[in-house]
N, C-alpha and C positions, 0 to 999 in steps of 0.2 A: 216688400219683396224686392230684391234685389237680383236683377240675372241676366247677361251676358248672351242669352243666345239669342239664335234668330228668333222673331215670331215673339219674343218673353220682352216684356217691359218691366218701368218700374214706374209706381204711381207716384205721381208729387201732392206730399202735401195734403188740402184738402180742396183741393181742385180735383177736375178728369184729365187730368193734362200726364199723358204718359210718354219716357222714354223708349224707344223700342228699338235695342243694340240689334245691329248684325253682328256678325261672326268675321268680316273684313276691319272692322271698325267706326264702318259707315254706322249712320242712326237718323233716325224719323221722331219726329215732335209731335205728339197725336196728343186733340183738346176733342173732346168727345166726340174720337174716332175720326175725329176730319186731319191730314196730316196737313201741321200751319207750321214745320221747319226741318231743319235737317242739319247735318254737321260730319263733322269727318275726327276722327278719336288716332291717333300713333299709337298703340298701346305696347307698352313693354313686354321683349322677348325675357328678360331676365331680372333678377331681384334688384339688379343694382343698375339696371336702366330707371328710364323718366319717360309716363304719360305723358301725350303732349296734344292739347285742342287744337286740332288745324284749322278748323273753321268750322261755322254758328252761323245759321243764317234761320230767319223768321222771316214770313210772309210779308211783306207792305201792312196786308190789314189788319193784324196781329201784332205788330212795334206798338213801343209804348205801352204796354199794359202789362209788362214786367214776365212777358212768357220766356225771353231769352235769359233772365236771369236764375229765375226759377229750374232752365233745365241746366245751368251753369253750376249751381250750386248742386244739383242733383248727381250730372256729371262727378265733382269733385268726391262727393259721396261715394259712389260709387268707384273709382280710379283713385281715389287718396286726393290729398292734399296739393 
């Protein structure tokens, strides 16, 4: 599933590790339901703009165990290449 609103996430993988877009561009990093990150999305007004991640941040006790990459990839999925 893939979806863009409030409240809607999208599942990674085979983890519980879900994204969950707002509607500003902001987003929440939820691993079974606890949220361990957060990030900030530019997203394009038009077809020939460019996404752009402004920033990705993961809890201290959550580094290391590949959660930020995992939503970096999903991200990309999500918003293109």
């Amino acid at each position: 599933m893939v979806s863009r609103g409030k409240g809607n996430g999208k599942k990674l993988g085979g983890t519980e590790m879900v994204i969950k877009m707002q509607s500003n561009g902001q987003f929440d990093i939820e691993l079974k339901g606890t949220i361990i990150g957060a990030g900030y999305m530019m997203i394009a007004e038009t077809e020939d703009d460019f996404n752009y991640l402004e920033r990705i941040d993961i809890d201290e006790e959550y580094r290391g165990q590949g959660y930020g990459t995992q939503a970096l990839y999903a991200l990309s999925d999500i918003y293109g290449s």
